[in-house]
C-alpha positions in Angstrom: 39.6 -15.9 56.7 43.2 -16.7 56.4 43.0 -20.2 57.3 39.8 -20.7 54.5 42.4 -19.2 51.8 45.0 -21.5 53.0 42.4 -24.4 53.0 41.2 -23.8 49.4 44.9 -23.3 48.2 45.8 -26.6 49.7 43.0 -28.3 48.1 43.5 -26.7 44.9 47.1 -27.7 45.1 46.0 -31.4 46.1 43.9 -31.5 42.7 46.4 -30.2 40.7 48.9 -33.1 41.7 46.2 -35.7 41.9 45.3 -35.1 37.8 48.9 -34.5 36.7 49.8 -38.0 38.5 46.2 -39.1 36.5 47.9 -37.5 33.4 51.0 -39.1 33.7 49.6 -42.3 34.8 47.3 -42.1 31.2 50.4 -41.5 28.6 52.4 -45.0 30.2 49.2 -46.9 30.2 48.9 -45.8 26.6 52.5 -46.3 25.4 52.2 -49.6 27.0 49.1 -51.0 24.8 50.2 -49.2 21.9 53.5 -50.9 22.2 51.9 -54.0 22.7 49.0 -54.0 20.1 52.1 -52.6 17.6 54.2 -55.8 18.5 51.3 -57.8 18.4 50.2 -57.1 14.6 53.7 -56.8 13.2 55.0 -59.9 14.7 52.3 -61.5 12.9 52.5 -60.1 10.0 56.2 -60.9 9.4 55.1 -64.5 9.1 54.9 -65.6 5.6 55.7 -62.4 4.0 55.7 -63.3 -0.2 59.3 -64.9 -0.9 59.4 -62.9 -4.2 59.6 -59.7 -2.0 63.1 -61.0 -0.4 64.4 -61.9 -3.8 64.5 -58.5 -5.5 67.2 -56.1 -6.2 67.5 -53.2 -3.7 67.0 -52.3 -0.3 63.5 -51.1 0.6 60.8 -52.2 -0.5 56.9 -51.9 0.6 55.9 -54.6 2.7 53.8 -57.5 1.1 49.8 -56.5 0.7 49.5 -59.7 2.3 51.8 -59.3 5.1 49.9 -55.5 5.8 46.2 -57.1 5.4 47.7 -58.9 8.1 48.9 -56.4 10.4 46.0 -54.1 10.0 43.3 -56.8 10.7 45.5 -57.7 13.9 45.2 -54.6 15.0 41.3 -54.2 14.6 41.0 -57.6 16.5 43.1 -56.5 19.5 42.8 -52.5 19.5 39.4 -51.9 17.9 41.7 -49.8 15.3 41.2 -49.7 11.3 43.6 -48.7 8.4 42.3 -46.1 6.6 45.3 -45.6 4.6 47.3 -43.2 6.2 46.3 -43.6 10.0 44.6 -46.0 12.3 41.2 -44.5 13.4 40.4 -45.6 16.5 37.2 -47.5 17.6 34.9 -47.4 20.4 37.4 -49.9 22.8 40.4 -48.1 21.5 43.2 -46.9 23.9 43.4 -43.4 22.1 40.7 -41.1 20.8 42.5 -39.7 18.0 43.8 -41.2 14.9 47.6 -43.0 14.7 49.4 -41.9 11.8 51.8 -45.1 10.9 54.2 -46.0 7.9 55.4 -49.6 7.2 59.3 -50.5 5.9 60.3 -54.0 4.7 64.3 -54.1 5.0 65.7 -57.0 2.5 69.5 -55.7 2.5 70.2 -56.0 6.2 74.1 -56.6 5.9 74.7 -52.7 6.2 73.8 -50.4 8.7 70.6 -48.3 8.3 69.4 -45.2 9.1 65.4 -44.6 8.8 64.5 -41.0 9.1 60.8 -40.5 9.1 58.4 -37.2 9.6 55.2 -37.1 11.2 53.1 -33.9 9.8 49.8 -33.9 12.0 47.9 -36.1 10.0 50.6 -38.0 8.5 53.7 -40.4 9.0 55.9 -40.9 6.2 59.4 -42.2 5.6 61.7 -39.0 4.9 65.1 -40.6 4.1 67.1 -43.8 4.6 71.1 -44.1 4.2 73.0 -47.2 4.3 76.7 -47.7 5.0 78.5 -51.4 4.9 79.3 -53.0 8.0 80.7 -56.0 9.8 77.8 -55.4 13.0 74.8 -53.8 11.1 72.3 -51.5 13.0 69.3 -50.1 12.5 68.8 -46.3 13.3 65.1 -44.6 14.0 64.8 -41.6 14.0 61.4 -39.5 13.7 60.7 -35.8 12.9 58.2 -34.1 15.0 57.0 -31.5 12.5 54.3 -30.3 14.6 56.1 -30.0 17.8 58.8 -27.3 16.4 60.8 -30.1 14.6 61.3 -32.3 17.7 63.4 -35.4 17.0 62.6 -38.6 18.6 66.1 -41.0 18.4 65.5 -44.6 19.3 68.4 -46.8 20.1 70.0 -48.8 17.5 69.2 -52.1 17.0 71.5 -55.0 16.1 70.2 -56.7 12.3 70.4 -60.3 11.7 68.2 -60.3 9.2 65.4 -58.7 6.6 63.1 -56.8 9.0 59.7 -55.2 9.1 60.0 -51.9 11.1 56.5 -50.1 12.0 56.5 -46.4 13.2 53.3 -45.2 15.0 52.8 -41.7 15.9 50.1 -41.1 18.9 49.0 -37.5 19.2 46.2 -37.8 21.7 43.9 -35.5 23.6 45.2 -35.1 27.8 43.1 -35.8 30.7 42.6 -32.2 30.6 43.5 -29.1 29.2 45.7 -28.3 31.5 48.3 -30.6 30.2 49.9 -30.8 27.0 49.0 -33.6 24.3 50.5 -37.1 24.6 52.5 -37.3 21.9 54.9 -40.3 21.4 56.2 -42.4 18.9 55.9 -46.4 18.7 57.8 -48.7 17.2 58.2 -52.0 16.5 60.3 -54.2 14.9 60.5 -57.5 13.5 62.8 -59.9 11.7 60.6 -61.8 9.3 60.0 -65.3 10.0 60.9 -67.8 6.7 
């Protein structure tokens, strides 16, 4: 009897480490193709962004209605995802099952460093604050607000500007392998200098 207990502990054990290495191995595969499909749509959305855009007054602006059709019909071509104004809902290929909250920054003014505070809410991503300082090296600072995982803060290193940027911020809150495990939750970001 002993030895059966010991048996079905070990096998229990065994399937325990098998699906959290499953788990684990799930969240990188999707932070990998959301990075990707995020790199993907934004880098080719920063092409031809409307030159009236870069020559207003100001710092942030939304980005072009051209440059977003852009990005979000990239994203439906490689991720089987489509805007629906607040999120990306997810289609039948998709690498997540639940929806991606996202929010879109043009940054004209790049000669100062920035900070870009945003806030994801459950169903929503949204820029919370943005402070510029002058500087000789400008950066750009991320920073996202986890409101729905006790105020979690996501920091992102900074990254050098040379020039006016698109910046998407993607939150994935997705279902686990099992219930076991905790959501995969994880932001994605992506940045791009636009291309003139």
């Amino acid at each position: 009897m002993p030895v059966l207990l010991l048996s079905l502990f070990l096998l229990v054990l065994e399937l325990q480490i098998g699906l959290t290495v499953m788990d684990t191995d799930l969240i990188s595969q999707k932070q990998t193709v959301m990075q990707e499909l995020l790199d993907n749509a934004l880098h080719h959305a920063s092409f031809g962004v409307e030159e009236e855009s870069l020559k207003r007054t100001g710092a942030f602006f939304d980005i072009s209605s051209q440059a977003l059709i852009r990005l979000h019909e990239r994203m439906g071509q490689n991720g089987g995802y489509t805007w629906n104004g607040l999120a990306y809902q997810p289609g039948q290929g998709s690498v997540t099952n639940s929806v991606v909250p996202a929010a879109f920054v043009q940054l004209d003014e790049w000669e100062a460093t920035t900070e870009l505070t945003f806030r994801y809410t459950g169903g929503e991503l949204r820029l919370a604050s943005h402070t510029q300082t002058w500087s000789d090296s400008p950066l750009l600072f991320i920073r996202i607000v986890d409101d729905t995982n006790g105020g979690k803060v996501y920091k992102l290193p900074p990254k050098v500007i040379t020039g006016s940027l698109l910046v998407a911020v993607a939150m994935v809150d997705d279902e686990p392998i099992s219930n076991l495990f905790a959501r995969h939750t994880f932001p994605v970001v992506s940045v791009q200098e636009i291309q003139h």
